[in-house]
C-alpha positions as CSV (number, residue, x, y, z in Angstrom):
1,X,9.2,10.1,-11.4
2,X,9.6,11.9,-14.7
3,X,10.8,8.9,-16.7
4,X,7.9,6.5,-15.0
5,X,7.6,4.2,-17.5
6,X,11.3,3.0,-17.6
7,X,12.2,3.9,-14.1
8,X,9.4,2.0,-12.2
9,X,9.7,-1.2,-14.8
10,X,11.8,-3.8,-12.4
11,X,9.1,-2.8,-9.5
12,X,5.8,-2.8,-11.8
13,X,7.1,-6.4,-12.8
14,X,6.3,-7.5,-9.5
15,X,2.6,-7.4,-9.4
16,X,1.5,-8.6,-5.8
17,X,-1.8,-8.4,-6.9
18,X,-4.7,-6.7,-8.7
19,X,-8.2,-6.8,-7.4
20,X,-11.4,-5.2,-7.7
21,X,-13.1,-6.6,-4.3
22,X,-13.1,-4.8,-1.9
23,X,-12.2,-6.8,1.0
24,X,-9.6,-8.8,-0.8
25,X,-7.8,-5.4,-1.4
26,X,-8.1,-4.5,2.0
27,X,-6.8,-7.7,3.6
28,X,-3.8,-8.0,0.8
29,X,-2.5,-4.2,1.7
30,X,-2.8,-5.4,5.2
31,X,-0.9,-8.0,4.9
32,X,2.3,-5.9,2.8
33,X,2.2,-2.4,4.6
34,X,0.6,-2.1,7.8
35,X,-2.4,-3.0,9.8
36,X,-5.3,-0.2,9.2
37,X,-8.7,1.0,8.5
38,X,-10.0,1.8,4.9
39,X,-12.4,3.7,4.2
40,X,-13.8,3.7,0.6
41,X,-15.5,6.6,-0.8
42,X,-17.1,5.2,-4.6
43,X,-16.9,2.0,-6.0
44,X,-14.4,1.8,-8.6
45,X,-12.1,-0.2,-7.1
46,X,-9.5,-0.9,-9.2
47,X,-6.3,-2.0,-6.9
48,X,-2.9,-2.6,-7.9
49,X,0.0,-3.7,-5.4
50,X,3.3,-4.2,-7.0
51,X,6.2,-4.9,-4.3
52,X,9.9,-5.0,-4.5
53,X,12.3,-6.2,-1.7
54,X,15.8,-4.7,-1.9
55,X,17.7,-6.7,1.5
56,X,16.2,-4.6,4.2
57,X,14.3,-2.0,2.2
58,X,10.6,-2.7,0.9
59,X,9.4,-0.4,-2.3
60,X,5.8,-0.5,-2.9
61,X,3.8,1.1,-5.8
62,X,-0.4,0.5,-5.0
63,X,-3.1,2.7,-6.5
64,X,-6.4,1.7,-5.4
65,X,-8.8,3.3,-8.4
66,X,-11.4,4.5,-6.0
67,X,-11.0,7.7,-3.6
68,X,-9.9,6.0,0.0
69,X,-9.5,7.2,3.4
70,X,-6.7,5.7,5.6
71,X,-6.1,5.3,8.8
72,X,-3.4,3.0,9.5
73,X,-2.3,1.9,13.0
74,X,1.1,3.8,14.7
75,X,4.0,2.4,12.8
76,X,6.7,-0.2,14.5
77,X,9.7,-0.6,13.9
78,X,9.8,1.2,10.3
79,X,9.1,4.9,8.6
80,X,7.4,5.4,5.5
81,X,8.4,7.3,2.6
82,X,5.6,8.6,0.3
83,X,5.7,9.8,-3.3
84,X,2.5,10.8,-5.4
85,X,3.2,9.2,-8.6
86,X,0.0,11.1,-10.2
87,X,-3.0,12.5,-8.4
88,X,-3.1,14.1,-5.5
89,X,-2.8,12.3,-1.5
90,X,-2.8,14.4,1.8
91,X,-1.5,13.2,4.8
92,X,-2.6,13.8,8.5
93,X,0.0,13.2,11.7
94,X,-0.2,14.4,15.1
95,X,-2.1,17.8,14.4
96,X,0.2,18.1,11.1
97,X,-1.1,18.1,7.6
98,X,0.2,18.5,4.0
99,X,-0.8,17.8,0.6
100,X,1.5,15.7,-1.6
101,X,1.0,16.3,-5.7
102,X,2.5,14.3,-8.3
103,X,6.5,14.4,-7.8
104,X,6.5,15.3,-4.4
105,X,7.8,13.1,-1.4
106,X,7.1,13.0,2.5
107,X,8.9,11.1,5.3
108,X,5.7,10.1,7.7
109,X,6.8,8.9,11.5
110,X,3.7,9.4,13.3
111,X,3.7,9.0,17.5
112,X,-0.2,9.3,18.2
113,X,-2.3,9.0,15.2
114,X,-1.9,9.0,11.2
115,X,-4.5,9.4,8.1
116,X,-3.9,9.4,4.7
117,X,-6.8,10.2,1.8
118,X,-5.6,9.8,-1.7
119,X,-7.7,11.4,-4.9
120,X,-9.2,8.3,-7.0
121,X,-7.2,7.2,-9.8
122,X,-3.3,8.4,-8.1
123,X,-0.8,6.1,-7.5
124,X,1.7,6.0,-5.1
125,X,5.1,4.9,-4.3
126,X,6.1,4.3,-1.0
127,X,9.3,2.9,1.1
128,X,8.8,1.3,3.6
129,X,12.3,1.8,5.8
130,X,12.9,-0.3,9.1
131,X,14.5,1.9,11.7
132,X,17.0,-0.7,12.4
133,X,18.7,0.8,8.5
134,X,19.4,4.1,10.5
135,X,20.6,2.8,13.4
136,X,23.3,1.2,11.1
137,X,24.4,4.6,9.4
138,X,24.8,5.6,12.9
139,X,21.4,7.8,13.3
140,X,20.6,8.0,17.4
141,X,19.2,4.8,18.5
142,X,15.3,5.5,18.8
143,X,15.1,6.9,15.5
144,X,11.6,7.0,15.4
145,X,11.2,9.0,18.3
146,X,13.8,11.5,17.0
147,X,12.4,11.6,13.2
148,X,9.5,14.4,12.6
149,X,5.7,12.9,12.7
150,X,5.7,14.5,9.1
151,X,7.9,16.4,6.8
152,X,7.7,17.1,3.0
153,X,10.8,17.2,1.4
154,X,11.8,20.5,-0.5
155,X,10.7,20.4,-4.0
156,X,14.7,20.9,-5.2
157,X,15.6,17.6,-3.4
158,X,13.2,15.9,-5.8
159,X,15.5,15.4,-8.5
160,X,17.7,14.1,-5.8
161,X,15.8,11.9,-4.0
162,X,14.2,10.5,-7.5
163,X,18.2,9.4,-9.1
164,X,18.2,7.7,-5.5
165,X,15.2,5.8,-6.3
166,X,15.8,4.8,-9.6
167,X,19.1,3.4,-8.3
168,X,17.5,1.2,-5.6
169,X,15.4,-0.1,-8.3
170,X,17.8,-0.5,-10.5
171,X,19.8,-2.5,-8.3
172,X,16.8,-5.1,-8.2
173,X,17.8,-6.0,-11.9
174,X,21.6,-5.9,-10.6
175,X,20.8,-8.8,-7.8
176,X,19.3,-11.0,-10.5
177,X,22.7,-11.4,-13.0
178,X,24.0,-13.4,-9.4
179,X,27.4,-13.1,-8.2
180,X,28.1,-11.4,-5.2
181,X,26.7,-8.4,-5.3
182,X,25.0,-8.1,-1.5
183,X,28.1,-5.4,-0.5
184,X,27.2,-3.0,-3.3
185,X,23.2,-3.1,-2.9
186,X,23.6,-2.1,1.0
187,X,25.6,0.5,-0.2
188,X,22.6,2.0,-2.0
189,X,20.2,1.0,1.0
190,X,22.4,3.3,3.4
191,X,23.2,6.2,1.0
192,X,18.6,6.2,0.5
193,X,19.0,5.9,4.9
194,X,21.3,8.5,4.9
195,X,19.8,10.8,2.3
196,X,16.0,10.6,4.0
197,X,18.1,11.2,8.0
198,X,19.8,14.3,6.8
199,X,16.6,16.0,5.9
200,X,14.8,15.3,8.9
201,X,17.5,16.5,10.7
202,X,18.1,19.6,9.2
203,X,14.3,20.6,9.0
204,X,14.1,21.7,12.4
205,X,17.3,23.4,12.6
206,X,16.1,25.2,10.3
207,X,12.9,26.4,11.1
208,X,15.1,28.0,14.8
209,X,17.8,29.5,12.7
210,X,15.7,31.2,10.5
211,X,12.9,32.8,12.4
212,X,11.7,35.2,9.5
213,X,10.6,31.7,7.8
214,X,8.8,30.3,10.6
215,X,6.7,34.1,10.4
216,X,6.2,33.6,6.6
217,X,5.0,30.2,7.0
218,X,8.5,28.5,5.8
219,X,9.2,26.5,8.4
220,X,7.9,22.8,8.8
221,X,4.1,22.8,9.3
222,X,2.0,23.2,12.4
223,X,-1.6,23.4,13.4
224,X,-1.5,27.4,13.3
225,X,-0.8,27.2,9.2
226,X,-3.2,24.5,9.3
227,X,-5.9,26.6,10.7
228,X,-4.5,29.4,8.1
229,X,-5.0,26.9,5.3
230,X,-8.1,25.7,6.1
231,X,-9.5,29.6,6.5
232,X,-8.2,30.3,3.0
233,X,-9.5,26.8,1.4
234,X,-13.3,27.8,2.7
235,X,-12.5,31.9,1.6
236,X,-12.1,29.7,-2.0
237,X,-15.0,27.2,-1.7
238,X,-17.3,30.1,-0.9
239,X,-16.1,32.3,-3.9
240,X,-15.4,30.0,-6.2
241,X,-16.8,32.4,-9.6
242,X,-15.7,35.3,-7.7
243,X,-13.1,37.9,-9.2
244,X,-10.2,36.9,-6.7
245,X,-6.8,38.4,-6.0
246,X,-3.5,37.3,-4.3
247,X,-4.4,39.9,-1.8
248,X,-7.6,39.0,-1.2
249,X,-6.1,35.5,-0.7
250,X,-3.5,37.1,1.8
251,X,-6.1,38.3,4.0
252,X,-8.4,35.2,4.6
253,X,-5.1,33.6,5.3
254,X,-4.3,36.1,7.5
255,X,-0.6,36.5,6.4
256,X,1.5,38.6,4.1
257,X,1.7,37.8,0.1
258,X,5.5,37.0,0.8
259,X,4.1,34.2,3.5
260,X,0.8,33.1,1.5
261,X,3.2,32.3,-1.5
262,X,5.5,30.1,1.7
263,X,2.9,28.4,3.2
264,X,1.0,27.9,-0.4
265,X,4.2,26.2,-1.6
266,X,5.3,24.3,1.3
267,X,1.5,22.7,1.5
268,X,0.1,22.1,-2.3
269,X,3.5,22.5,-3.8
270,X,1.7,25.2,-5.8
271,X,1.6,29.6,-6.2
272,X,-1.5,31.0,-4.1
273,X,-3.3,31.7,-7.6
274,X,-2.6,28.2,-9.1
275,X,-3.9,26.7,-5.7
276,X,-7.1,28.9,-6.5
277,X,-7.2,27.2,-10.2
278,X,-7.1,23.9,-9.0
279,X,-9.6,23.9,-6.1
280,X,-12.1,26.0,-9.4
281,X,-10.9,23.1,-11.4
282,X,-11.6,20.1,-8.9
283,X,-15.3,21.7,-8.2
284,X,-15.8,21.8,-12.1
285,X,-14.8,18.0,-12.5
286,X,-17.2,17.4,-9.4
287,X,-20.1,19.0,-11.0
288,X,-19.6,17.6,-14.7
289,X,-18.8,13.9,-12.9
290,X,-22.8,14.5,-11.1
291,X,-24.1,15.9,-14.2
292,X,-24.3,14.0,-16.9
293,X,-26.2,16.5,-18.7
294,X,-24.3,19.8,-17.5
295,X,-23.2,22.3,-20.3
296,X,-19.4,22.6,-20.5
297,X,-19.6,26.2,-21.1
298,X,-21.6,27.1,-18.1
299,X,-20.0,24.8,-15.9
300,X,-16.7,26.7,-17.0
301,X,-18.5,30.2,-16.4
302,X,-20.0,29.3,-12.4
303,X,-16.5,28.0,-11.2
304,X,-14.7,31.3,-12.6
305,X,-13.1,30.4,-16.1
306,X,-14.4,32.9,-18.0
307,X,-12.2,31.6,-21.3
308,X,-13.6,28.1,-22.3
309,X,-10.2,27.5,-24.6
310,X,-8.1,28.1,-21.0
311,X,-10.6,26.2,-19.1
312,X,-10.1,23.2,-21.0
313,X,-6.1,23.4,-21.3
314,X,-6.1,23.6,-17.6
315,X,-8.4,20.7,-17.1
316,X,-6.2,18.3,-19.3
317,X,-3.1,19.5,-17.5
318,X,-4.9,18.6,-13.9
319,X,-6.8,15.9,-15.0
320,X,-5.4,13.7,-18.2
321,X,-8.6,14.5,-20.1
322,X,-10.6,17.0,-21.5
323,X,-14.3,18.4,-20.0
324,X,-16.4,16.7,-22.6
325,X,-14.5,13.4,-22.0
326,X,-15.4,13.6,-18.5
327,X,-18.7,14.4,-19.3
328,X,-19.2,11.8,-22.2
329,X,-18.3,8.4,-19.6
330,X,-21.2,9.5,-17.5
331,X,-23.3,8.5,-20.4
């Protein structure tokens, strides 16, 4: 959300907890979310749980600090709703994968299996939405079976979806004055339902009416643009100070421009040749956080930034900070 600091205030007041063992994270998220595995990768745990209860909805915000892999076990009874409040998470359900930047949202209904690996230092919000809340708007009965295992909403619905959000949350302050209020907070409740069931409901619709979007990589994702995107993520990786162009990109892909520039924004929620800048700018960060020592200006020069002025802008956009600052707490 845009206006974090004020729209998030009634849910960062309620601080389930804050830890920096381990286990005790582990066994609190557990307890909140869902049953899973978790896979640190680092040790600077720093976890942060806050937790809001609405009447039947559950809003979470939890960053953990370190980089994690999760695997959590198959849903029941409830959907969750995901948005990347900074950083960067990706999300793995039944053969389906996206990437989820800061301000974008996914609905995640997996039927088989489900992992989730979030960059260290991103928080996340996530709603936690029994299927029992759809049934009531008058969705079809086994609404988990009906919902995709994983769909990223369109980056125009964000604005949308966040004034929907901020209203469930600010319906937690409205529940505290007293009086009877219950009526006009399940009217929110259903109208968030609502919202989240008419978007999964019009995704695949939309991926049959429209066929010419399904061939430019449009349409809601599959393991074919999956295997695309993981040909032109290694092209990158392999040719990371190379002089690269959207063409060039095209082809490892294997598509058109017109469908790179789909499947790019559908994904990362990014153009082809900002998706190439950030992957150049993660690598960077990588080498200068397993450095200590290594020279800014080279560093800038191997991953393809061949301005040191732009190199540095763009690292402060992705990143919060600038090179030498990343470089200077390794000391």
């Amino acid at each position: 959300m845009h206006s974090q600091s004020a729209s998030l205030a009634p849910l960062y007041r309620r601080r389930v907890f804050q830890s920096s063992e381990k286990v005790d994270c582990h066994a609190q998220v557990a307890r909140e979310l869902a049953v899973h595995d978790l896979y640190w990768k680092g040790d600077a745990v720093d976890t942060v749980l806050c937790k809001a209860t609405i009447m039947q909805l559950q809003v979470f915000m939890l960053k953990y600090g370190a980089e994690v892999v999760v695997r959590p076990r198959l849903f029941e009874g409830f959907v969750l709703v995901h948005m990347t409040l900074s950083g960067i998470a990706e999300i793995e359900a039944d053969g389906q994968k996206v990437r989820i930047p800061q301000g974008r949202t996914a609905i995640i209904a997996p039927k088989r299996n489900v992992r989730l690996w979030w960059q260290a230092g991103s928080e996340q919000l996530i709603l936690k939405v029994p299927l029992a809340l759809f049934a009531e708007i008058g969705a079809c009965r086994d609404s988990g079976a009906a919902m995709p295992s994983l769909l990223l909403l369109q980056p125009r619905l964000a604005a949308h979806w966040e004034l929907l959000m901020q209203s469930l949350l600010g319906v937690l302050e409205l529940s505290e004055t007293g009086g009877n209020q219950a009526s006009w907070i399940a009217h929110f409740e259903r109208g968030a339902a609502q919202f989240l069931w008419s978007q999964q409901a019009a995704a695949p619709a939309a991926a049959m009416l429209d066929p010419a979007a399904e061939r430019s990589g449009a349409a809601v994702c599959g393991s074919g643009k999956f295997n695309r995107l993981e040909a032109l993520e290694q092209y990158i990786q392999e040719r990371l100070c190379a002089p690269l162009t959207l063409a060039d990109l095209a082809r490892a892909a294997g598509v058109s421009v017109r469908g790179l520039n789909a499947l790019c924004h559908q994904h990362h929620g990014v153009a082809p040749m900002d998706l190439l800048r950030n992957i150049r700018l993660d690598a960077a960060r990588r080498r200068l956080l397993a450095q200590a020592e290594a020279n800014i200006t080279d560093t800038a020069f191997e991953f393809g930034f061949a301005h040191l002025g732009r190199f540095s802008a763009y690292y402060k956009q992705r990143f919060g900070e600038l090179p030498k600052q990343t470089r200077a707490a390794q000391h």
